[in-house]
N, C-alpha and C positions, 0 to 999 in steps of 0.2 A: 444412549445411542441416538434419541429423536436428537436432543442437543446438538451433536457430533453432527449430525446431517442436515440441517436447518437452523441453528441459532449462533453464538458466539461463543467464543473460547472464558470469556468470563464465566459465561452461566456454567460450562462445564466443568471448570473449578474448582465452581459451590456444589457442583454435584459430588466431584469427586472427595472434598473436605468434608462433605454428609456422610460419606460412606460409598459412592455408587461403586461398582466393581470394574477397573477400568480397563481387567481383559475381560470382562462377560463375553462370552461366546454364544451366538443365537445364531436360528437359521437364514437371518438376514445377514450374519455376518458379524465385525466387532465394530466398536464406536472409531477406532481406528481405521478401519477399511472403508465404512461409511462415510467420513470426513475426507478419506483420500476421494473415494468418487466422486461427492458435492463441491469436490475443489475449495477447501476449508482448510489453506495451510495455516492457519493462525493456530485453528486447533489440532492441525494436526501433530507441531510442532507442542503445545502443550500438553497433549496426551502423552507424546515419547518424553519431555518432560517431568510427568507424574505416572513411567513405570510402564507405557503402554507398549506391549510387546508386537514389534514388527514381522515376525516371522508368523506368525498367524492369520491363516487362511479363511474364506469363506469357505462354508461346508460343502463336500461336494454332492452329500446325498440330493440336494434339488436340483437336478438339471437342467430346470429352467432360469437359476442365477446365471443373467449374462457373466460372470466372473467367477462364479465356482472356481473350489479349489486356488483362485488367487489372494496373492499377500496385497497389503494394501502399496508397496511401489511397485509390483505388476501393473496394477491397475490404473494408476497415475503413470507410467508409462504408456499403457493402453490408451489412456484417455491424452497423452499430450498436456501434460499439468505439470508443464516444468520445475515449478518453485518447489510444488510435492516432492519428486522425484530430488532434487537438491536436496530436501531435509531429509528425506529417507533415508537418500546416500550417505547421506555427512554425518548420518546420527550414529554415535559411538565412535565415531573419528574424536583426536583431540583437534581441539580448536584453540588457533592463534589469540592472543588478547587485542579485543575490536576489531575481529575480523569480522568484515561484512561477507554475506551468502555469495558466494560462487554460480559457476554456471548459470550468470543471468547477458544475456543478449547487452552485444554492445547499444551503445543509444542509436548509433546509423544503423545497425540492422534491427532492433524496434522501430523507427522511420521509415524505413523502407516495407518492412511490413505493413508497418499501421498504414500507409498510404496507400498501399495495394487494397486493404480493406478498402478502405473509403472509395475508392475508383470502384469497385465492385459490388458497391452497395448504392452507388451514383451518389456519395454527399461531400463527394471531394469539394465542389462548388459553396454547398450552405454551412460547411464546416469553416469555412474563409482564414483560411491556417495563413502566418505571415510568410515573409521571407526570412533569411536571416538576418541578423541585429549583426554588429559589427564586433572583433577582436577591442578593438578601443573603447565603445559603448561600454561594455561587460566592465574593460577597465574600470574606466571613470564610476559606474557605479558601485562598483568593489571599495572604491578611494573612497568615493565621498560618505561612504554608511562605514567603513574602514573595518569590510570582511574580506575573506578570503572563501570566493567560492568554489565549490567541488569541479572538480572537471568535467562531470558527467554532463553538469548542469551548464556546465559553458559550453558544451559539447552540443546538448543539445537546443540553448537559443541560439548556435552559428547554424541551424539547420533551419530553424522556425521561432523565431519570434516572437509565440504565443499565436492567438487569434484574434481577429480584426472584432470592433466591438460589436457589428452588428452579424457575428458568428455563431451558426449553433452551439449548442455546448455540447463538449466532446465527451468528457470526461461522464459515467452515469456513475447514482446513488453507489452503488452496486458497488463500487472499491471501497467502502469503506466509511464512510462519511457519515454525522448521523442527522445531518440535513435528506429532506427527499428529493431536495431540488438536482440539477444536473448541474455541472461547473465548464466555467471557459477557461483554456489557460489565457493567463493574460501576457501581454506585452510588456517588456522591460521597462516602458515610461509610467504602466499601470500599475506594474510592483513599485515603484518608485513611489507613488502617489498614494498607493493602499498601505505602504509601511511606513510612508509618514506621518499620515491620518492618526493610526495606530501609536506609534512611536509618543507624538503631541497627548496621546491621551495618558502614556505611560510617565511620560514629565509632569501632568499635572495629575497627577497619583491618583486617578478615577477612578485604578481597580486595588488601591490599597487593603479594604476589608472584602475583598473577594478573592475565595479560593480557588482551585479547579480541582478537578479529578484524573489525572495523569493517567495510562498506562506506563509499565514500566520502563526508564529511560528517556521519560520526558519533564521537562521540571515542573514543579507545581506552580506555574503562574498564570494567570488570567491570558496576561500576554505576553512577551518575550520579544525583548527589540533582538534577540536570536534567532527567531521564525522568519523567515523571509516567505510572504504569501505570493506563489505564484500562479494559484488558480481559485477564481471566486467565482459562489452560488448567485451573485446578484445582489444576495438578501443580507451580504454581514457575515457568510461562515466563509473559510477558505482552507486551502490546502496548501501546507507551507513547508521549506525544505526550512530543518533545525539545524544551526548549526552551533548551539549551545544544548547542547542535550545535558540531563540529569546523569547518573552513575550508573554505569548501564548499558547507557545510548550509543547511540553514532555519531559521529560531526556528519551533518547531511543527511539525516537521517529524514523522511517523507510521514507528517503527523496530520492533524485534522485539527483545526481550532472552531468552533462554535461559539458564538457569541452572546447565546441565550443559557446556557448550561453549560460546566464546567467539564463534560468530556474531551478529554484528549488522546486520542488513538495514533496509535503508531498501525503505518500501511505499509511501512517498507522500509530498510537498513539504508536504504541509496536511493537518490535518484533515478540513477539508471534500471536499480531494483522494481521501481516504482513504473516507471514507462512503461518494461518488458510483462507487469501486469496488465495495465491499461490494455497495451497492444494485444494481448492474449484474451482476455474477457473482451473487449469488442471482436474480435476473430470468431469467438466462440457463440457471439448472438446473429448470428448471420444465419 
């Protein structure tokens, strides 16, 4: 249960392949309700995955649980934690093969939100968000690396551009990343520049005897001239949409590459999946 409400769905895993019991019921509630409240779809989606029963309430004998008596999607509906309330819903539904999550905000209404935050936290200015890049740019750089990018993702540099370089970082630790630093998305000429760098390193086979550590549905490679990085710590980590995923994945699916250790985390099935986090966790630190 601390797991569930403070660490990552990994660790809850190795709990649960120990033994832990993954409806224990206490008067704080189950490991399931407590992940829905810390806003922990990763694991929340792992726990319904290993048997964790949704229809189980916190108890009502303490009246002073703000949620007594609620299931853990009451309470992710209470709390406005959409992606929660998508898995809640959808779980025991059948699912299409490679279907990506549902009920995620188009990219203009995460834009539109996300910029209302930032107006109302006064950092629309030190955020220095671009304008948009062009339908032809997108082209040409589609042509010349010869992918095919998601529409979410063209969807959303025709709004913005990334951010100018001498912009705060928008992006915090806090989605996911196991850098501490905070990330800028970058500009299309930036991606260009950061995935060539990378690219150049993968021709002369630098990361031959190096492994990574995947989460599932991403390949096990150091690097991937598949990851297109379009938001970086500064320091060498970045945040890259996949569009070569392992078996499993998504085309487009939102990972974490680190440079120093082979973690590679999956944050999101979509781009678009991806934004309407961000927009949501920054909403939520105000």
């Amino acid at each position: 249960m601390m797991a569930a409400e403070s660490s990552s769905a990994a660790i809850v895993q190795e709990l649960i392949s120990a033994g832990a019991e993954v409806n224990g019921r206490y008067i704080t509630g189950t490991a399931l309700t407590l992940a829905a409240e810390n806003n922990k779809p990763d694991i929340v989606q792992s726990l319904l995955d290993s048997g964790a029963d949704p229809s189980l309430t916190l108890p009502v004998e303490d009246s002073e649980l703000e949620f007594a008596g609620k299931t853990a999607l009451e309470i992710a509906k209470a709390k406005k934690f959409k992606k929660i309330v998508a898995i809640l819903e959808s779980h025991g539904k059948p699912v299409e093969k490679n279907a990506v999550a549902q009920n995620v905000s188009s990219v203009a209404e995460s834009w539109e939100q996300l910029e209302k935050t930032l107006k109302k936290r006064k950092l629309t200015k030190s955020m220095r968000l671009n304008p948009s890049t062009t339908a032809a740019e997108l082209k040409k750089f589609a042509r010349k690396w010869k992918v095919k990018l998601p529409q979410d993702f063209i969807d959303s540099y025709l709004i913005h551009n990334g951010q100018s370089s001498g912009g705060e970082s928008l992006i915090p630790p806090s989605t996911g990343a196991r850098s501490e630093g905070e990330y800028r998305l970058l500009a299309l000429d930036e991606i260009d520049i950061e995935w060539s760098m990378w690219k150049d390193l993968v021709d002369l086979v630098e990361f031959k005897s190096q492994s990574s550590d995947p989460e599932k549905g991403i390949r096990d490679d150091w690097w991937s001239v598949g990851w297109i990085p379009f938001a970086s710590d500064g320091g060498g980590d970045s945040i890259c949409l996949d569009l070569k995923p392992a078996k499993g994945g998504h085309v487009g699916q939102v990972i974490t590459m680190n440079h120093e250790v082979g973690e590679r985390k999956l944050l999101a099935n979509s781009f678009a999946e991806w934004l309407a986090d961000l927009t949501e966790s920054l909403g939520e630190s105000e």
